[in-house]
N, C-alpha and C positions, 0 to 999 in steps of 0.2 A: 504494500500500500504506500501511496502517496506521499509523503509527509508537505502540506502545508505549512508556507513562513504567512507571519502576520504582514498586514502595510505595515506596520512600524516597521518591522523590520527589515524588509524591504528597503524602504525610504532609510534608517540609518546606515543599509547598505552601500544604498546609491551613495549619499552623502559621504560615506566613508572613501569613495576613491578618489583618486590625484587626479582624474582628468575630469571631475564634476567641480561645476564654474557659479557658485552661489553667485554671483551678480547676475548671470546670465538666467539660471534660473527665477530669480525673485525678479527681475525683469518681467519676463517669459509671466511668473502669476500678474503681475501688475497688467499686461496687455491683455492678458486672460479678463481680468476685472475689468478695465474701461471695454470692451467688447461686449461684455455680459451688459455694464450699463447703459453704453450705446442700441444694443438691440431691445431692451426694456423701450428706453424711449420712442422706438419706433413702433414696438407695438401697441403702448400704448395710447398712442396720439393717433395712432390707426382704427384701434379701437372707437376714440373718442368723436371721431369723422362718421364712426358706423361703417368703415371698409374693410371687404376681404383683403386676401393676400390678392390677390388675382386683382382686382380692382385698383390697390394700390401699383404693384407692376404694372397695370393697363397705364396709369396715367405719369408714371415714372419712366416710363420706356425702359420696361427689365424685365424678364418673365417669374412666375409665380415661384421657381424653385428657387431664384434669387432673392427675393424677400423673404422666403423661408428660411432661408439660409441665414441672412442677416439677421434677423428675426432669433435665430438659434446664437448667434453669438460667433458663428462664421463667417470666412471669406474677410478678404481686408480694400473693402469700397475703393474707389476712386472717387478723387475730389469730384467730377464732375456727376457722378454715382451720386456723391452726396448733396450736390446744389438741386438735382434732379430730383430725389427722394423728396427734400425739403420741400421746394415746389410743390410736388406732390401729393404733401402730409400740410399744407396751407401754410409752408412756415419758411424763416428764412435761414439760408446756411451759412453761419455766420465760423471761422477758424480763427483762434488766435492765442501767442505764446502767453502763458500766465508765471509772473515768479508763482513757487511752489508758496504754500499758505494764504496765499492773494484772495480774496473774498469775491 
């Protein structure tokens, strides 16, 4: 039979090697997270329109698996991806650098 390791251990596995890169990882969650909270805001301004997926790609010009994707926390938009979705969701697509703590 098998024997199972836990995640933990696992993860202090991984962490335990010379060629595992904590910046690169804790990076790696942090994009993980503005992703996650980028596609929050898409669905649910989506939501607040009353539109499907399909409906929204109809007037974004992208098809239905793309917004689900994004929607899921996938794929990594193009600016113009994003001025178009905006459009699309009645809003505008505004970019810009913030120092870190910046209100």
């Amino acid at each position: 039979m098998t024997e199972h390791t836990s995640m933990n251990e696992l993860r202090r596995e991984r962490f335990s090697r010379p060629e595992f890169d904590a910046d690169e990882y804790h990076a790696g969650r942090a994009e993980a997270a503005l992703a996650i909270e980028f596609a929050n805001a898409i669905r649910e301004r989506r939501l607040e329109l009353g539109l499907t997926q399909t409906q929204l790609a109809g007037r974004a010009g992208l098809r239905q698996p793309d917004v689900s994707r994004l929607e899921a926390g996938g794929g990594t938009p193009t600016i113009g991806m994003l001025d178009r979705l905006a459009h699309a969701l009645e809003l505008r697509f505004v970019a810009r650098f913030e120092k870190p703590g910046a209100a």
